[in-house]
Structures are given as C-alpha cells and as structure tokens.
N, C-alpha and C positions, 0 to 999 in steps of 0.2 A: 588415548581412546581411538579406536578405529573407526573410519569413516569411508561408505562405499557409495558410489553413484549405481545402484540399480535401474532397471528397468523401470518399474516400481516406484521409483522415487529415492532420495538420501536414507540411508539406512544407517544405522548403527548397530550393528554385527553382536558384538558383547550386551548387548541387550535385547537384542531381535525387535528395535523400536525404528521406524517410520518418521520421519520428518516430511509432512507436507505431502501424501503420496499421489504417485498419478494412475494407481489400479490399488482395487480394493487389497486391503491384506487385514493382519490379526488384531493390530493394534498402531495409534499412528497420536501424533501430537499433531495439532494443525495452528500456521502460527497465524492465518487471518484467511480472510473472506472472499478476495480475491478470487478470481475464475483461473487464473496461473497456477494458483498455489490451492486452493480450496477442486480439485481435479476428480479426487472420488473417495467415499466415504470408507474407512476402517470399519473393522468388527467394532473397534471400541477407538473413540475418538475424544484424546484430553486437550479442551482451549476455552480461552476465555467465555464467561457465558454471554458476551456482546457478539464474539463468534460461534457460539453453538447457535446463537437465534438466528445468526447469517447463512450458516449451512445447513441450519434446518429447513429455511427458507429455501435456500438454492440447488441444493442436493439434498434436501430428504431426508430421514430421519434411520437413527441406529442408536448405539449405546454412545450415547456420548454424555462425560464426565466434567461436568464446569470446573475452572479455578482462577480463583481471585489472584490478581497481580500479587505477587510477592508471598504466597500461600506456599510453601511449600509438599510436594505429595511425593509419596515415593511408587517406585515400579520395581517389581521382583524379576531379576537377568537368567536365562536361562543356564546359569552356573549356580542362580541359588542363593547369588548376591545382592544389595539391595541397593537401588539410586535412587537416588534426589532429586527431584524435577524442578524449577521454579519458573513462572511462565512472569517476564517483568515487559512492562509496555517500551512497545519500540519505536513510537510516534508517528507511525505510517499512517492508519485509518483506524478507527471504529473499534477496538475490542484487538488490535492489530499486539503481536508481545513474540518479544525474544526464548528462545526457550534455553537456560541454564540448567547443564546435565553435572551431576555430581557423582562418583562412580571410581571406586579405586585411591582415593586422594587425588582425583586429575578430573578439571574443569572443564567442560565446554559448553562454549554459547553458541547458541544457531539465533542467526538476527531474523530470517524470513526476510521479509525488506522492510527497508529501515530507514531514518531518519532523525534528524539532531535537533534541525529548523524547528519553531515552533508553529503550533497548528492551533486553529480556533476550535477542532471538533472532535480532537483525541488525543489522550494524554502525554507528555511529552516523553520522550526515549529515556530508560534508566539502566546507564551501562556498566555491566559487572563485568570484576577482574575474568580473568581464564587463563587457562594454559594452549588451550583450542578455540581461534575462531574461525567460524561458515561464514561468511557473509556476502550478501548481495553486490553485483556490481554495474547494478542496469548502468548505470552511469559511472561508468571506471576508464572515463578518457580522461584530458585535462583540460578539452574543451569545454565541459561541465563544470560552469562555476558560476551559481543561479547568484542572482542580485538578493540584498537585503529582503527580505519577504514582508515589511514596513511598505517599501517602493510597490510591490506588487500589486498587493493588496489594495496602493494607493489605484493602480493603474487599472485594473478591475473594477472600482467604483468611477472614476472618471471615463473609462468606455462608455459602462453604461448610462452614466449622464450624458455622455455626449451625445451618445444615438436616439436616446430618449427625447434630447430638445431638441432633433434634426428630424423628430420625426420617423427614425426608425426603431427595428427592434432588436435590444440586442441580444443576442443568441452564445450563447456559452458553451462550449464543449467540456464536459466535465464528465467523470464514471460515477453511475450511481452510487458506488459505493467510496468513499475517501473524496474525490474530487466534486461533486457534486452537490453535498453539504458542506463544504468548505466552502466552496462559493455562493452558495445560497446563505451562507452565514454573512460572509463578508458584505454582502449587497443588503442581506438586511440589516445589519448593524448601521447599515449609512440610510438605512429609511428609503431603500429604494425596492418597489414593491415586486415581489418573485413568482413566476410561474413556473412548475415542472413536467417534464416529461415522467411520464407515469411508470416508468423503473424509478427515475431518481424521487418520486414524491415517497413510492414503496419503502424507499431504504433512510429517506427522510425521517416518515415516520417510525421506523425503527431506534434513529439517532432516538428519536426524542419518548421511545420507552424507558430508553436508558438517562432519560435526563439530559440530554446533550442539546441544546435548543429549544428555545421555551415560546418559538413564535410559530402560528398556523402560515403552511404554503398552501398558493393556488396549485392544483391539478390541472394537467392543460386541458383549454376549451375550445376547440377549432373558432377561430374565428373570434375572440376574445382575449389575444394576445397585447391589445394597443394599452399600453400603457407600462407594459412588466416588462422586467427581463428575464427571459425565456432561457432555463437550464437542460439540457438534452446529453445524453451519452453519445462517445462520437460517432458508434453505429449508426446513429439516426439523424446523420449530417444530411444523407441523399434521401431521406424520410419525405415521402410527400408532404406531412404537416408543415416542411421546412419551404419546399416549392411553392406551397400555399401562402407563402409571407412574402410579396413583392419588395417592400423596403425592410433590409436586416442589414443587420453589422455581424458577422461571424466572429468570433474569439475565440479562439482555442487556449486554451491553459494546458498547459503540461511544459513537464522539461524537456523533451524534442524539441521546445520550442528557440531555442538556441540553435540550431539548425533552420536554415532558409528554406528548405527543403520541405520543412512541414506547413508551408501554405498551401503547398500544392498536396501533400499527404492528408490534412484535415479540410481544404478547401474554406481555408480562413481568411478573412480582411486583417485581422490580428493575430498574432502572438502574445501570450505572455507567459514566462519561464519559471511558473511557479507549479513545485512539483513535489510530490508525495514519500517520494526519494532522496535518501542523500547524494549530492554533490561530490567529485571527485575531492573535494577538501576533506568535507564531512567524511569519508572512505575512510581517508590517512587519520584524522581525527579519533575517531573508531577504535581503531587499529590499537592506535597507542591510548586510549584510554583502557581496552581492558589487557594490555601488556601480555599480550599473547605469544607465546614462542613458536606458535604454526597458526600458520593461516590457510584459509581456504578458501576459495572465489568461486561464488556459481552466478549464473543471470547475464546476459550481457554484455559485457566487457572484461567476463571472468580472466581470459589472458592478459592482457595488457594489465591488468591492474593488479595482476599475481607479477608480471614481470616487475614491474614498477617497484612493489613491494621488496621484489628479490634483492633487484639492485642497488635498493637500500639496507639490505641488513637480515631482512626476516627470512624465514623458512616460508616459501608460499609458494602454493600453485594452484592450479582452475581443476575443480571438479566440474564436467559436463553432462550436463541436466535438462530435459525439456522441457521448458518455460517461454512463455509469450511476455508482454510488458505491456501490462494493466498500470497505465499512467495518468 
C-alpha cells in the first residue's frame, strides 16, 4: 500500500484518503484531538466520536462520521475498490485510535501517537497484525525509557502533598487535553483536592460526557487557590494567574522530562517523566507486535528510530511531516 508525505498531510494515494491533515481536503481520518494532529478539518472527517466532540470543539464543525473502536466501515478507492477501515484505541488520550486500512489483501496501521503504558483516562492500546506500519517516534532515542508509571503516579501525589503541607501551591503542567485529566485523576483518586485552569476544566468536562471521571473539578478562582492543586497547560506557565501565586511548587509532567533541559524549557521546580507517548522500548515493542514487514517513522526522532530499526532487520524509513509535540 502506497504512502506519501504531502503537503497536506500523509496520504494514501490508492485511496485518495488523508491521515491526520494539515490543510483542508475531500476526505481524511483523524486519529485524536491533539493541536499536531487535529490541524484542519476535511470535507468529511471519520474518528472516534470522543474525537469528533474534541474537534468540534477545537475546529468547528463539517461532515464528520463517528466510529466505535473496533466497528469496522468501509470507503470506496478511486479505482472503484473497496477498504476496510477499523479505528482500535491507541492509549494516547481521550477518544485517541489507530487506524487499520484493509485494502488489496495488504494491511496497514497508522498509530497517530501512541502508547502501550496504561493510563487512568483512556482506553488502553490494542495492536493489530499489519503488513505496513506508520508510526510515531516523538520519543525514538534510547534515552527515552520512562520509569514504571506505578512510581510516577506515586510521585505526583507526594509533590503535591508535599507543597500542600509546606504551605505551597502546587502547580502542574499538564495539556488540557490527555495530560491534564490524567493528572487531575491521579490527585483525586488520592483525595487531594484539584483546581483547573479553564482549558483543562473545558476538556475535563468533556472526559466526563463520555463517562470517564465521575468526580466535580474547581474552575480556577483568582485568589482561591490555597488549599488545591492547581492544573494549568504549559502555555500558561508565564500566565499572570501563575505570578499572582507567591508560594508554588512548579511540576511539569511530560517525557522531556528526562532531559535536564526542561527545567529551564517548562520553568519547573520538578520534573516528572510520565508521558502520553510510547517510550523508545514501547517503539521496538510495537513494531514486533504487529509483525510488520515495512515500517515507517513520522514525529520526532522519525530517523534514528527508522535507522535503528534498519539495523536490526526491518525495512524502515522516516516519512517527513509537520508536527509539533503536544506532550
């Protein structure tokens, strides 16, 4: 099955279909929410209906066609022939899913980005065979190799107890969308009380249309902060609302955070290396679950982690694509 990095976005030629685009076109599969990948809306737009209510939200409204994990739906090629689409969850965020193309007798999965790790707020990754895989490689070095996500999670609720009984506040960096209600999960499961910045309260309460969180957040209230732990997207690190808080503990969560570097890139007191993305293990992991005879690397570290692959065995190389790293 042919695959082309356009302008456009990833295309799939023998079916004139769109994966993820980043200018409008006729038709497109979008495989989550994200601002990377969620870039601009098709004529007609097939994804999970957790991500049609995210890009309704974000980008506005068009033809767009819900489908339930594992639902199979087909799309007519302009030769006349007919594919098989299956949208299966990739464990990333919210309504986040793999798309399985079926087409010819020859399989491909596009991961979008992905993950193995399990998450408290979206459903966990389910990886099908292929003859073809896409896949993400924000993290395709070998310095990427996040700790137990047990430990993290420990270390997220122990910040913020710490700051709490020291008198400060602590402050999270997390994206409203995937990392945001992950940690507003974790903090309340331990009964520590949460306040949002009003993107992530937005996307909050979207989790919890869908069922995903059954407890009420505070909306932030200037000045009403003492007592919670305050969850913010990282834009709004240098947010006045954040200068207005004398005593804070900053945290960033993401997987940059294995790099030193991003104290000074997030402007954090903390790190902690739990991330929405697979791990250079998780990558190789991948790989050989769905026994793919080509590979393909976009996001990232797409070269190094196609060379890696090479040098091991497989047919792979970096398709190059414009993408940011919503982490």
């Amino acid at each position: 099955m042919r695959v082309e990095a356009r302008p456009e976005g990833l295309h799939l030629p023998d079916l004139d279909l769109f994966l993820d685009p980043a200018a409008r076109v006729t038709r497109a599969v979008l495989s989550h929410g994200h601002a990377d990948h969620a870039r601009a809306l098709a004529g007609t737009v097939h994804a999970t209906p957790e991500t049609v209510a995210i890009a309704r939200l974000r980008l506005g409204d068009t033809s767009y066609v819900p489908h339930a994990y594992g639902e199979p739906f087909e799309l007519t090629a302009p030769s006349g022939t007919v594919a098989r689409l299956t949208l299966l969850p990739s464990g990333h965020v919210l309504g986040s899913a793999m798309v399985l193309v079926e087409h010819r007798d020859e399989r491909l999965l596009y991961t979008g980005d992905v993950k193995l790790h399990r998450s408290r707020t979206c459903a966990p990754a389910e990886v099908a065979a292929a003859d073809v895989l896409v896949t993400e490689a924000t993290f395709g070095l070998p310095v990427f190799r996040f700790p137990p996500v047990v430990d993290l999670e420990a270390r997220i609720v122990d910040e913020a107890r710490t700051a709490l009984d020291s008198g400060e506040i602590p402050v999270f960096l997390g994206y409203a969308l995937g990392k945001g209600p992950e940690i507003a999960r974790i903090l309340q499961d331990a009964d520590i009380p949460v306040m949002l910045h009003g993107a992530v309260h937005r996307m909050v309460e979207v989790y919890r249309s869908f069922g995903v969180g059954d407890r009420d957040a505070t909306a932030y209230e200037r000045g009403k902060v003492d007592g919670y732990a305050l969850i913010v997207p990282p834009s709004a690190r240098t947010h006045p609302m954040l200068r207005a808080i004398r005593q804070k503990r900053v945290i960033a969560v993401t997987g940059w955070a294995l790099l030193d570097a991003s104290y000074d890139r997030y402007g954090a007191d903390v790190l902690i290396p739990l991330s929405d993305h697979a791990d250079w293990d998780e990558l190789h992991e991948l790989v050989a679950r769905t026994g793919a005879r080509r590979v393909l690397t976009t996001h990232g570290f797409a070269e190094p982690l196609a060379h890696a692959l090479s040098a091991q065995g497989h047919d792979a190389s970096a398709l190059h694509l414009l993408h940011g790293d919503e982490e």
